[in-house]
mmCIF file of the C-alpha atoms, coordinates in Angstrom:
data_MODEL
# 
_entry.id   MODEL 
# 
loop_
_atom_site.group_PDB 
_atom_site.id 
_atom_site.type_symbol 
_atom_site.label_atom_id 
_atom_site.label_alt_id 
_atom_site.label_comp_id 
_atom_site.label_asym_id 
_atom_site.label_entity_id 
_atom_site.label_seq_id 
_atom_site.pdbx_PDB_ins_code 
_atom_site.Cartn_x 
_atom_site.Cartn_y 
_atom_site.Cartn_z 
_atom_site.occupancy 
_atom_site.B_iso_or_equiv 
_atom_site.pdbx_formal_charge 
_atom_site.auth_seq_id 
_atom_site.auth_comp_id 
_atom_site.auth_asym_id 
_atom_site.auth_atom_id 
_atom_site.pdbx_PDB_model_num 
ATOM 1   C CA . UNK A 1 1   ? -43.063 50.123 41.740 1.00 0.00 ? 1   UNK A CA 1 
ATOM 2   C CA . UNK A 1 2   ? -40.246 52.826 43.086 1.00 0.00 ? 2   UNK A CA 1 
ATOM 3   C CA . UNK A 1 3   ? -36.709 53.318 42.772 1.00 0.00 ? 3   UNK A CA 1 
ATOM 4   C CA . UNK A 1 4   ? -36.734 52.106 46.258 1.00 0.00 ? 4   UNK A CA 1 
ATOM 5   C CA . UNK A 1 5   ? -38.028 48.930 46.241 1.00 0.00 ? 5   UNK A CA 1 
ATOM 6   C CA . UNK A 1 6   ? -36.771 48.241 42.784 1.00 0.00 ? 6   UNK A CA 1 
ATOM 7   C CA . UNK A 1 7   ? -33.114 48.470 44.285 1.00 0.00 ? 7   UNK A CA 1 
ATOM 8   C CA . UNK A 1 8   ? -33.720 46.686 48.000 1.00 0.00 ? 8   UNK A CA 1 
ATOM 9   C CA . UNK A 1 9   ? -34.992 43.858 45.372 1.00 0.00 ? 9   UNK A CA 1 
ATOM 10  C CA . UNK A 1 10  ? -32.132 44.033 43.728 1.00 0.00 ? 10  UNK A CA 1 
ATOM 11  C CA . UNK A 1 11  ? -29.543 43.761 46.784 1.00 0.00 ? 11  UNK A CA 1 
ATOM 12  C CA . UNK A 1 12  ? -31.343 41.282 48.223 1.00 0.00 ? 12  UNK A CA 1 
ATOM 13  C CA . UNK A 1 13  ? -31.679 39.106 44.455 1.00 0.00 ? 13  UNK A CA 1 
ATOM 14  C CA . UNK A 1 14  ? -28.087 39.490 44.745 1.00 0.00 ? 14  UNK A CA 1 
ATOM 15  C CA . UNK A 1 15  ? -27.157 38.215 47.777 1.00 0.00 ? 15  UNK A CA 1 
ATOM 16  C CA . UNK A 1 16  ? -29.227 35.216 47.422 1.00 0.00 ? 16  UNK A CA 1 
ATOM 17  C CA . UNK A 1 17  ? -27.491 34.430 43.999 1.00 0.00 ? 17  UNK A CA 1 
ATOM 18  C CA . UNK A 1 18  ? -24.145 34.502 45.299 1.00 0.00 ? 18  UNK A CA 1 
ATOM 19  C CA . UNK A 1 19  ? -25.442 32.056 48.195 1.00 0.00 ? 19  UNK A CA 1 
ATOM 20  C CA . UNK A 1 20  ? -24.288 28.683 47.054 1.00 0.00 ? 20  UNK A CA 1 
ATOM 21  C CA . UNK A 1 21  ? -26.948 26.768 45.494 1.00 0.00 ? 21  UNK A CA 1 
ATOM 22  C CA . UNK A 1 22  ? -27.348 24.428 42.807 1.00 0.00 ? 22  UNK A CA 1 
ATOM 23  C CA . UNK A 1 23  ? -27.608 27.035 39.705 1.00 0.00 ? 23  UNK A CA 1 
ATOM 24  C CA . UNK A 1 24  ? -24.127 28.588 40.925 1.00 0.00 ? 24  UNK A CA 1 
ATOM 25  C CA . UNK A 1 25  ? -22.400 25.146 41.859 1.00 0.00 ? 25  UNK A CA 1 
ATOM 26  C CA . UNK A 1 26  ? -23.690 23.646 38.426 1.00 0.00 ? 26  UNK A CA 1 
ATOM 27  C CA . UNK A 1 27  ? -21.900 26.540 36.626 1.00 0.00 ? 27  UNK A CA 1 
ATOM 28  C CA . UNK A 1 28  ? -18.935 26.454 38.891 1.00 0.00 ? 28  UNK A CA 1 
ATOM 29  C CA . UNK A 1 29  ? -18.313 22.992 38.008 1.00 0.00 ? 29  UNK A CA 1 
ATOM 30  C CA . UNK A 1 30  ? -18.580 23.395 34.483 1.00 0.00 ? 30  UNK A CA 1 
ATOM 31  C CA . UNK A 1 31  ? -16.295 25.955 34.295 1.00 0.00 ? 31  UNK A CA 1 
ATOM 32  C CA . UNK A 1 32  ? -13.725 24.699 36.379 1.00 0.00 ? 32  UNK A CA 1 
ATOM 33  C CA . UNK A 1 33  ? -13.985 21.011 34.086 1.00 0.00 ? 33  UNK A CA 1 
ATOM 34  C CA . UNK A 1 34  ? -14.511 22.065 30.808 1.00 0.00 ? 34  UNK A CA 1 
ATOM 35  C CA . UNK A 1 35  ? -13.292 26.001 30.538 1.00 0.00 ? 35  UNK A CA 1 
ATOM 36  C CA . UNK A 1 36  ? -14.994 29.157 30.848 1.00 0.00 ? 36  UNK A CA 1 
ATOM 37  C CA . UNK A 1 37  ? -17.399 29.199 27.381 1.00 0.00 ? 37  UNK A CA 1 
ATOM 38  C CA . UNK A 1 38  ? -18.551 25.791 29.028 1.00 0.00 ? 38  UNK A CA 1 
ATOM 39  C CA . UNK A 1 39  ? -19.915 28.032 31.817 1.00 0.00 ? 39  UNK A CA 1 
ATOM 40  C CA . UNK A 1 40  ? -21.231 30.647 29.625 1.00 0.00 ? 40  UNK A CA 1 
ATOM 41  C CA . UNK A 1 41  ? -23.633 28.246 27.890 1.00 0.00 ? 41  UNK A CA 1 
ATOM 42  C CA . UNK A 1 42  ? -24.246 26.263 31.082 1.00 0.00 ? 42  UNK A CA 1 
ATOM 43  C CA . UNK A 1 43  ? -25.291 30.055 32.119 1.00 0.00 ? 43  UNK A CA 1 
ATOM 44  C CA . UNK A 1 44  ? -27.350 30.437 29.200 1.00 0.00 ? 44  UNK A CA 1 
ATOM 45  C CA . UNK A 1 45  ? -29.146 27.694 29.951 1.00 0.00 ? 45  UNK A CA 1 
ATOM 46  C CA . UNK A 1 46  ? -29.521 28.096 33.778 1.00 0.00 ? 46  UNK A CA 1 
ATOM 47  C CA . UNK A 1 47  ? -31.375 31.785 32.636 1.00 0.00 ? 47  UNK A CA 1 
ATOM 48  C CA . UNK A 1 48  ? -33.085 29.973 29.828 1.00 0.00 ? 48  UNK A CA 1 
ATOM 49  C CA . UNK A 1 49  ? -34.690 27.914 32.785 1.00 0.00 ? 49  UNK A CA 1 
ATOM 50  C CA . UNK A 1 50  ? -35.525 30.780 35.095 1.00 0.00 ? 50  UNK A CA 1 
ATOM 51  C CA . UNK A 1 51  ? -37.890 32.380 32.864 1.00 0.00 ? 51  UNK A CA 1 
ATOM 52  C CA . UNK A 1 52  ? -40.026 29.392 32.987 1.00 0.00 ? 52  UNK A CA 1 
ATOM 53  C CA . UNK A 1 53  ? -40.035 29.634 36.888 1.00 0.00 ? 53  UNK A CA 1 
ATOM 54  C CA . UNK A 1 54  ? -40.491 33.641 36.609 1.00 0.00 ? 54  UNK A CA 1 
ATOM 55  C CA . UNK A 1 55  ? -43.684 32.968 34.227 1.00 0.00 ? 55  UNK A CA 1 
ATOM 56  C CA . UNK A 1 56  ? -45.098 30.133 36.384 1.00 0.00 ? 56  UNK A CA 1 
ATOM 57  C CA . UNK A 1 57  ? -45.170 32.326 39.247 1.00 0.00 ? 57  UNK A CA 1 
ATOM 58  C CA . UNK A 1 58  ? -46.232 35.290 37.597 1.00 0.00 ? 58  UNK A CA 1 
ATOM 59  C CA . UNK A 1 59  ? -49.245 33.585 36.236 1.00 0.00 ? 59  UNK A CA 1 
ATOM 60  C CA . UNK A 1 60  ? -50.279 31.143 39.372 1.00 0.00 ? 60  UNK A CA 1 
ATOM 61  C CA . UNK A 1 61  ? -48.776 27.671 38.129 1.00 0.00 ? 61  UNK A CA 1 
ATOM 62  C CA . UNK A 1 62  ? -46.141 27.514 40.724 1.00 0.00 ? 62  UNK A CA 1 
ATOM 63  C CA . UNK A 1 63  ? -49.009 28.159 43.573 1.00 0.00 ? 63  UNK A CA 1 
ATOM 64  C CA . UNK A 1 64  ? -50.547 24.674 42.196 1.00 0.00 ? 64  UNK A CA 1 
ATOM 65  C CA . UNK A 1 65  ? -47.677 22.687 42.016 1.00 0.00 ? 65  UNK A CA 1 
ATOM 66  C CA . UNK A 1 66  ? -46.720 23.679 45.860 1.00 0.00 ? 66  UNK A CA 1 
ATOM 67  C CA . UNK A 1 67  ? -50.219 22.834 46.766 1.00 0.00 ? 67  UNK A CA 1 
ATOM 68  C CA . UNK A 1 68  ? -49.310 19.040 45.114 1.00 0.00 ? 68  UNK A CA 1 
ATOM 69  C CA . UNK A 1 69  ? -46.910 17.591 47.368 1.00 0.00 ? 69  UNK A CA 1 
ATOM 70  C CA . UNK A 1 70  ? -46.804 14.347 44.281 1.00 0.00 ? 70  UNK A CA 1 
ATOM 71  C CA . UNK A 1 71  ? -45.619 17.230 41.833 1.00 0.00 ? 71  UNK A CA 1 
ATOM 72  C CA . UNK A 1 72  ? -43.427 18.928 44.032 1.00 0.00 ? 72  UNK A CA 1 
ATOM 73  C CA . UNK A 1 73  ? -41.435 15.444 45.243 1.00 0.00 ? 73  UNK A CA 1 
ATOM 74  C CA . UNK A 1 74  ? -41.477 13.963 41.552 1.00 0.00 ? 74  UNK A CA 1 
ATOM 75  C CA . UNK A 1 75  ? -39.618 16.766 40.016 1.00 0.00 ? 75  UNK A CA 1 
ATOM 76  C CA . UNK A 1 76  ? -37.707 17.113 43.071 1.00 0.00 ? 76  UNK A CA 1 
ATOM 77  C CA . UNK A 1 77  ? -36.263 13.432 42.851 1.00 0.00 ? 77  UNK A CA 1 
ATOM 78  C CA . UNK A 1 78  ? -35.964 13.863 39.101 1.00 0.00 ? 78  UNK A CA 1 
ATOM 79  C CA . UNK A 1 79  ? -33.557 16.845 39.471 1.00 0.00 ? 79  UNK A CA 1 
ATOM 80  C CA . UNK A 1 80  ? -31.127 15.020 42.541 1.00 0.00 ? 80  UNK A CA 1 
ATOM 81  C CA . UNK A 1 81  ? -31.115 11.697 40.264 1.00 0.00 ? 81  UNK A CA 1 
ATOM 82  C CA . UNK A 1 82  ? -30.301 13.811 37.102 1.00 0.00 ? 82  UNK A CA 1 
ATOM 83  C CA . UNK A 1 83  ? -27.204 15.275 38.720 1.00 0.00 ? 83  UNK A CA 1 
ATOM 84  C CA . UNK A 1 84  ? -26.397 12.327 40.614 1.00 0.00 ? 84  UNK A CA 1 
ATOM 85  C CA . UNK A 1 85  ? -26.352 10.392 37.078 1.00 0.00 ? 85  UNK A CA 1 
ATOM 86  C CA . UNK A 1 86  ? -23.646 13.512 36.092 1.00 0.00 ? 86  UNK A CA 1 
ATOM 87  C CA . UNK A 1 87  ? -21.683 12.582 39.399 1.00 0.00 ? 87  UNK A CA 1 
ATOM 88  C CA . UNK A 1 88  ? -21.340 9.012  38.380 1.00 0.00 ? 88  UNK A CA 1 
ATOM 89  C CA . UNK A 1 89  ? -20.333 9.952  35.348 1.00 0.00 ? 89  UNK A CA 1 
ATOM 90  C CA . UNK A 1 90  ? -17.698 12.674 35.943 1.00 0.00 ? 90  UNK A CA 1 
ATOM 91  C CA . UNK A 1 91  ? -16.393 10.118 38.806 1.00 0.00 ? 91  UNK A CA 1 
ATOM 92  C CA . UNK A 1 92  ? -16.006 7.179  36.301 1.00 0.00 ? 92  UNK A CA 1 
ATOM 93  C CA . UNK A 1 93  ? -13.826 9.511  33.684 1.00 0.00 ? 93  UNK A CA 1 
ATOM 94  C CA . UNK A 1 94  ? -11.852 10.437 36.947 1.00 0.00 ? 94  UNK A CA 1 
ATOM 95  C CA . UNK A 1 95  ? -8.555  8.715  35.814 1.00 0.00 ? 95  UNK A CA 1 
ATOM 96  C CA . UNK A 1 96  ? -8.215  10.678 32.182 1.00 0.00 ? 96  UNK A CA 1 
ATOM 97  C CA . UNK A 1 97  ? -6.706  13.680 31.888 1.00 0.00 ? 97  UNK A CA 1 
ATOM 98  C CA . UNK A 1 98  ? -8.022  16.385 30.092 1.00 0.00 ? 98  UNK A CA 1 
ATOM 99  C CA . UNK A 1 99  ? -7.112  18.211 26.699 1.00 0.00 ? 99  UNK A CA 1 
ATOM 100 C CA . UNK A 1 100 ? -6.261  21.791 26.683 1.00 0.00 ? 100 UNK A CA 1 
ATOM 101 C CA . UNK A 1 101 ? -7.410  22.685 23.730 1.00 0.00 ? 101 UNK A CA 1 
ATOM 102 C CA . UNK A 1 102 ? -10.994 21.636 25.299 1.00 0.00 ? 102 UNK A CA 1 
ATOM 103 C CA . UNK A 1 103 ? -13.017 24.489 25.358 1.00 0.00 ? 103 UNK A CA 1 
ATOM 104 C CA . UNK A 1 104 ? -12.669 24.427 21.103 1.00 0.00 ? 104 UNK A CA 1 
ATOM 105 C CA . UNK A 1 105 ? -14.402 20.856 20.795 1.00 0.00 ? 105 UNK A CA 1 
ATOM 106 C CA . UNK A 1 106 ? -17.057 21.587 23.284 1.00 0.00 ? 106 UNK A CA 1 
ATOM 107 C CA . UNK A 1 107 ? -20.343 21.113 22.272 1.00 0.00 ? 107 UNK A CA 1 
ATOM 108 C CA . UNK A 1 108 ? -22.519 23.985 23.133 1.00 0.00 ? 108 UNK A CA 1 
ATOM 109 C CA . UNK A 1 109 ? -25.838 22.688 22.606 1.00 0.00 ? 109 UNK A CA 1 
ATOM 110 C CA . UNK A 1 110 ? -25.742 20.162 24.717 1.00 0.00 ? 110 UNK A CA 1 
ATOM 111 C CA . UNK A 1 111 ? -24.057 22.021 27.876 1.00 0.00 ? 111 UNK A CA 1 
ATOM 112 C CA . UNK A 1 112 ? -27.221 24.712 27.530 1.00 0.00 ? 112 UNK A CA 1 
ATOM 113 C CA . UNK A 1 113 ? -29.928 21.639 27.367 1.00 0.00 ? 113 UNK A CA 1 
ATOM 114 C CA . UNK A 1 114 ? -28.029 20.630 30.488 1.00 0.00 ? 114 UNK A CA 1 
ATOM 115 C CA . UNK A 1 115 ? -28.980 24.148 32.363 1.00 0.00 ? 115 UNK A CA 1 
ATOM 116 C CA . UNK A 1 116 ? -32.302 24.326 31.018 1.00 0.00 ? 116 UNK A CA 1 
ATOM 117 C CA . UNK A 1 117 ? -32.705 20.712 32.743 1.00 0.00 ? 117 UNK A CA 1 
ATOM 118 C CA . UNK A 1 118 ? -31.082 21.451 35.800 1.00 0.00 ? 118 UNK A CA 1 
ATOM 119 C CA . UNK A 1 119 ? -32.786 24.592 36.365 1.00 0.00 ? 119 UNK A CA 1 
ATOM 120 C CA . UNK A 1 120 ? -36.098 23.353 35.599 1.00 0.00 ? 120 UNK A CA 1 
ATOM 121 C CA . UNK A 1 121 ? -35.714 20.054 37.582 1.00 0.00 ? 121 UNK A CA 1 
ATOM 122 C CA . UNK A 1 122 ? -34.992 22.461 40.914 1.00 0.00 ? 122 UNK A CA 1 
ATOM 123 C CA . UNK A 1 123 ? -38.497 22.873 42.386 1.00 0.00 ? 123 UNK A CA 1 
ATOM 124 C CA . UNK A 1 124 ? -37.943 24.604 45.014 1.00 0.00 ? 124 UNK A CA 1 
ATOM 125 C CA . UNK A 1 125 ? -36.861 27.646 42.599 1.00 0.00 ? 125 UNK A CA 1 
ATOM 126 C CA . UNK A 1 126 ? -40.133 28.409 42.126 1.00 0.00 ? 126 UNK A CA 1 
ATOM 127 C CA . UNK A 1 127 ? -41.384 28.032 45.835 1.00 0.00 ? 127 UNK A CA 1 
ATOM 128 C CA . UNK A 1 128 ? -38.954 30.619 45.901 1.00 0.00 ? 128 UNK A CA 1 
ATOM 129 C CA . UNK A 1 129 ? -40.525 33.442 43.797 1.00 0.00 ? 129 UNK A CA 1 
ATOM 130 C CA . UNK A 1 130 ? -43.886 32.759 44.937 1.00 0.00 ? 130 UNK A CA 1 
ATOM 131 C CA . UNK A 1 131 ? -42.247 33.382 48.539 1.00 0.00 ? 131 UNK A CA 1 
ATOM 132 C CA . UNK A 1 132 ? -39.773 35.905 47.883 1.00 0.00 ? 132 UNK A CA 1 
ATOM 133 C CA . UNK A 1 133 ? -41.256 38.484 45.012 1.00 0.00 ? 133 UNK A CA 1 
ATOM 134 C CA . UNK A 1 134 ? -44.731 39.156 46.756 1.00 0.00 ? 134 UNK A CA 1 
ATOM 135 C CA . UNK A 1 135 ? -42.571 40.863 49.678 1.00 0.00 ? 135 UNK A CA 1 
ATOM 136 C CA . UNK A 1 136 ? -41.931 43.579 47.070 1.00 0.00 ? 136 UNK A CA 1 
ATOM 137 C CA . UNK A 1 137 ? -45.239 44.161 45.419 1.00 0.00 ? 137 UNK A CA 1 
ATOM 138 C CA . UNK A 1 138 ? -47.230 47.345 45.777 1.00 0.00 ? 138 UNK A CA 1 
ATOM 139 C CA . UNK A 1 139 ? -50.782 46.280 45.831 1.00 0.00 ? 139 UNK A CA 1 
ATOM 140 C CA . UNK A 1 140 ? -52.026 49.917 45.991 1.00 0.00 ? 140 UNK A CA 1 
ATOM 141 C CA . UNK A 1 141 ? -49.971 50.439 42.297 1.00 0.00 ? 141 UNK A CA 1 
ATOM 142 C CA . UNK A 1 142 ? -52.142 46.912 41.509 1.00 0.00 ? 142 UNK A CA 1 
ATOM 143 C CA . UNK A 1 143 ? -51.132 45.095 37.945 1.00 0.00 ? 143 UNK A CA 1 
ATOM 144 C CA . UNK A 1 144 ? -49.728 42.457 40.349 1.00 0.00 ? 144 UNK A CA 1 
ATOM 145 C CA . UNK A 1 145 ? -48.496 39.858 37.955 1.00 0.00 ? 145 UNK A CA 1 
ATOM 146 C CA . UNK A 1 146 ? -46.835 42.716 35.771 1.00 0.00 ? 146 UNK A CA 1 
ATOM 147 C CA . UNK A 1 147 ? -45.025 43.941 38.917 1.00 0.00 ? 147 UNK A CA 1 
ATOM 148 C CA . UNK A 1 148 ? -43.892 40.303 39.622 1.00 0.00 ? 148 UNK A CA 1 
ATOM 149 C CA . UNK A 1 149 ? -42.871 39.748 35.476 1.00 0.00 ? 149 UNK A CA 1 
ATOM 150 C CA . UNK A 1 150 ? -40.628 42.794 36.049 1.00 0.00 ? 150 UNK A CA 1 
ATOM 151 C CA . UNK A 1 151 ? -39.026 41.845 39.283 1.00 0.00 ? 151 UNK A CA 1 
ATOM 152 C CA . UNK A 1 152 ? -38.469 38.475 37.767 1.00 0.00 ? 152 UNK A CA 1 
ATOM 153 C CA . UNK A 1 153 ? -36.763 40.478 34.533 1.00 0.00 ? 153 UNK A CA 1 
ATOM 154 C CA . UNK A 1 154 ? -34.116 41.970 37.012 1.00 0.00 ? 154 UNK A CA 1 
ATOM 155 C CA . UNK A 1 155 ? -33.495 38.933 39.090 1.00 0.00 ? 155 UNK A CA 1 
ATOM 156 C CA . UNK A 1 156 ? -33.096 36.790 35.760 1.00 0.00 ? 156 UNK A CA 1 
ATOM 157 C CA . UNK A 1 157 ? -30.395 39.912 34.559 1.00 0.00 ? 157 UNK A CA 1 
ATOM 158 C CA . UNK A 1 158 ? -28.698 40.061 37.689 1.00 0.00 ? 158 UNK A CA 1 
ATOM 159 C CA . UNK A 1 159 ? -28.527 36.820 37.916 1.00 0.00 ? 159 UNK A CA 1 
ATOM 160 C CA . UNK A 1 160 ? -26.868 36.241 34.388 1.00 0.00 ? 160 UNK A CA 1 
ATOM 161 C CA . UNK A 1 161 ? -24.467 38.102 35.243 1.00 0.00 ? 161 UNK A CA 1 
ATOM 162 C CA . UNK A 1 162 ? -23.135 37.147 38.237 1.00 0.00 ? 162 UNK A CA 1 
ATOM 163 C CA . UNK A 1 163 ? -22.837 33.210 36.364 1.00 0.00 ? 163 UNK A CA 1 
ATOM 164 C CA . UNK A 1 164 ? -21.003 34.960 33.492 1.00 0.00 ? 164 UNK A CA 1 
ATOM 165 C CA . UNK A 1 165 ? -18.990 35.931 36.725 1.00 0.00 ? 165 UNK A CA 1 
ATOM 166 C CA . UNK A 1 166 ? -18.328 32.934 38.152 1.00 0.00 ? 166 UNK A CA 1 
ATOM 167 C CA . UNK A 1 167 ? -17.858 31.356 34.364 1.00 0.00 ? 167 UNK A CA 1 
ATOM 168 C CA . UNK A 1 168 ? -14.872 33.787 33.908 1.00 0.00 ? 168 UNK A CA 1 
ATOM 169 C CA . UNK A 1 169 ? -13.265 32.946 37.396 1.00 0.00 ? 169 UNK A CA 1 
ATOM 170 C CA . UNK A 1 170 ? -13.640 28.998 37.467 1.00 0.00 ? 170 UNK A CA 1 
ATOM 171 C CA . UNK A 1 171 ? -12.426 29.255 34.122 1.00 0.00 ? 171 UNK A CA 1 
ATOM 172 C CA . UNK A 1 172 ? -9.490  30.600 34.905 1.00 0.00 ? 172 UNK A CA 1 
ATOM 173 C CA . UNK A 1 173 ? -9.120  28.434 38.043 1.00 0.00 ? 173 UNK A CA 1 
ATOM 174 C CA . UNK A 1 174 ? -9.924  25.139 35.820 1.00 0.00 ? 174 UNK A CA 1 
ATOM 175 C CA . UNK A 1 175 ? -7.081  26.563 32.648 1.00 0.00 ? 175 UNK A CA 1 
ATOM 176 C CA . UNK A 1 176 ? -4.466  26.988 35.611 1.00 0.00 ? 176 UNK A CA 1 
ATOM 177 C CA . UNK A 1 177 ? -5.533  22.873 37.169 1.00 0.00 ? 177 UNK A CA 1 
ATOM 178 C CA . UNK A 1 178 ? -5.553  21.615 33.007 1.00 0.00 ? 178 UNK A CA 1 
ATOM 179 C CA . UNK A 1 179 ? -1.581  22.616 32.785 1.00 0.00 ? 179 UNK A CA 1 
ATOM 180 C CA . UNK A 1 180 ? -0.617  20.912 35.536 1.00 0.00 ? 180 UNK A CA 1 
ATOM 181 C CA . UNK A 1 181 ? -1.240  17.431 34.755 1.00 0.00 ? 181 UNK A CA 1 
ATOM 182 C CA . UNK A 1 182 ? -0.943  15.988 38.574 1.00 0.00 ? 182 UNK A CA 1 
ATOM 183 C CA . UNK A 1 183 ? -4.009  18.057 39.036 1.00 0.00 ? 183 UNK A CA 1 
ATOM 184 C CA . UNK A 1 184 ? -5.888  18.509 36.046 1.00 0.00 ? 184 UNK A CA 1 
ATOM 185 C CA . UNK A 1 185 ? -6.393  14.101 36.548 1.00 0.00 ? 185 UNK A CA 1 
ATOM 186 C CA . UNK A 1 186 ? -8.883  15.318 39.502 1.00 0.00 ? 186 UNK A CA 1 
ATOM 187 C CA . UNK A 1 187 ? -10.638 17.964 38.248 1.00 0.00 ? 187 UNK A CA 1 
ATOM 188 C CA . UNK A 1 188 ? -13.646 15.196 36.898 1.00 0.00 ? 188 UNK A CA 1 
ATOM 189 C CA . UNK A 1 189 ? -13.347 14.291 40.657 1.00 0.00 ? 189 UNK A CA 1 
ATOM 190 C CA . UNK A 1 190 ? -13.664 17.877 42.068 1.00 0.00 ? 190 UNK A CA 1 
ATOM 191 C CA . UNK A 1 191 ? -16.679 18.232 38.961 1.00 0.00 ? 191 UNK A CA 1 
ATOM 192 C CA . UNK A 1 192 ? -18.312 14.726 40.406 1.00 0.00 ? 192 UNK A CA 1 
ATOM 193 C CA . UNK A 1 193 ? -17.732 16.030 43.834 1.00 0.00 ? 193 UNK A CA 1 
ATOM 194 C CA . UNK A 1 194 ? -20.104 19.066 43.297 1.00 0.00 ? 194 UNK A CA 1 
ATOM 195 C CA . UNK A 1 195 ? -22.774 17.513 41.377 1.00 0.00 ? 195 UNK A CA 1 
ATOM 196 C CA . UNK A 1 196 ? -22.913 14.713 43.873 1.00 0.00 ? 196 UNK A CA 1 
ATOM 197 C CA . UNK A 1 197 ? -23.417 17.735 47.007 1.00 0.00 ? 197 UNK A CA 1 
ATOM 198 C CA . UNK A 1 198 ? -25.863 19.705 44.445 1.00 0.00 ? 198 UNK A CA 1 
ATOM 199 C CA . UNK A 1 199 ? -28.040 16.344 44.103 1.00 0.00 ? 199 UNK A CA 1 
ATOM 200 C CA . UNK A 1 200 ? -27.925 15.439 47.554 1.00 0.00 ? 200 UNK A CA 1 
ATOM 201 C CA . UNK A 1 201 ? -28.853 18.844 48.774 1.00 0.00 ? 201 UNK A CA 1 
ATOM 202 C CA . UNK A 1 202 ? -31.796 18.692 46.289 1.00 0.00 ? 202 UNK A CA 1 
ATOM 203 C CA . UNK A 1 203 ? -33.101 14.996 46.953 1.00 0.00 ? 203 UNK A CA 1 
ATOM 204 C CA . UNK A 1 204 ? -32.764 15.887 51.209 1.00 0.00 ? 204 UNK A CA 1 
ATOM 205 C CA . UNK A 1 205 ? -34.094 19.374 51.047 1.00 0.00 ? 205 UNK A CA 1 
ATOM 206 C CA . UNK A 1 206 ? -37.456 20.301 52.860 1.00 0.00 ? 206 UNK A CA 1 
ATOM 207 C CA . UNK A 1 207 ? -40.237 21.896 51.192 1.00 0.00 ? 207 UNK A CA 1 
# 
């Protein structure tokens, strides 16, 4: 590995984080509903999950579920129906308003099971490594799967903390929505909104 590659992986890791996708929406809406710490441990979570995909494809797992189109459709389905369930829900609280003193009653545990499970119910994560990290491995430097662990080590960094970015920003965006009480009535709406989009994209995405 050179400085070279190392740092075209990195500018293009970043550019495809920022592209919205389910990881960024997921912590978007969190933030913007239930305050910025709700997006930090949403983040937490969402990282938690990509080191699962980041050892699957080092080691060769993710090459067998992509060759299993039963796998690869089963989680797929589970992840749109999991968010879907968290549209339903944020649309059925849609008429309650919400308490500003939120973020100090949230509980944390739960919001970072709830990226670990939507990170690891997005299949097509995976597909992505196995695509997109074998573009920047040196085969003439060989320890292949070592090269891939560490390029998987900066996109997981880089990746944490652009969602610790967008935590701090929808956070702010969701305090100035919960002291205006006309608006802070829709934010479960705007929330139920995005995880409905996130799901949909998921469950009608091609392989």
């Amino acid at each position: 590995m050179d400085f070279l590659s190392v740092i075209s992986f990195l500018g293009a890791a970043i550019v495809l984080t920022l592209m919205p996708g389910p990881d960024n929406l997921f912590t978007l809406a969190q933030s913007i509903s239930k305050g910025k710490n709700a997006g930090i441990f949403t983040s937490l979570g969402l990282c938690t999950g990509l080191i699962v995909h980041i050892t699957a494809a080092t080691i060769g797992v993710t090459a067998i579920i992509y060759q299993s189109a039963l796998a690869f459709t089963v989680v797929k389905y589970a992840g749109a129906a999991y968010l879907l369930f968290l549209a339903f829900k944020s649309f059925k609280e849609k008429g309650s308003s919400f308490n500003l003193n939120t973020e100090t009653s949230l509980d944390y545990k739960s919001l970072y099971k709830k990226g670990i499970i939507m990170n690891l119910l997005n299949p097509k994560l995976s597909l992505f490594f196995l695509a997109f990290f074998p573009q920047f491995i040196n085969h003439e430097n060989g320890h292949a799967s070592i090269q891939m662990l560490v390029y998987g080590m900066i996109f997981l960094v880089q990746a944490l903390v652009i969602f610790l970015l967008i935590s701090i920003f929808a956070g702010k965006v969701g305090s100035f929505l919960r002291k205006n009480p006309s608006l802070s009535r829709k934010i479960n709406i705007i929330q139920g909104s995005l995880f409905a989009i996130i799901g949909l994209k998921i469950a009608f995405s091609q392989k």
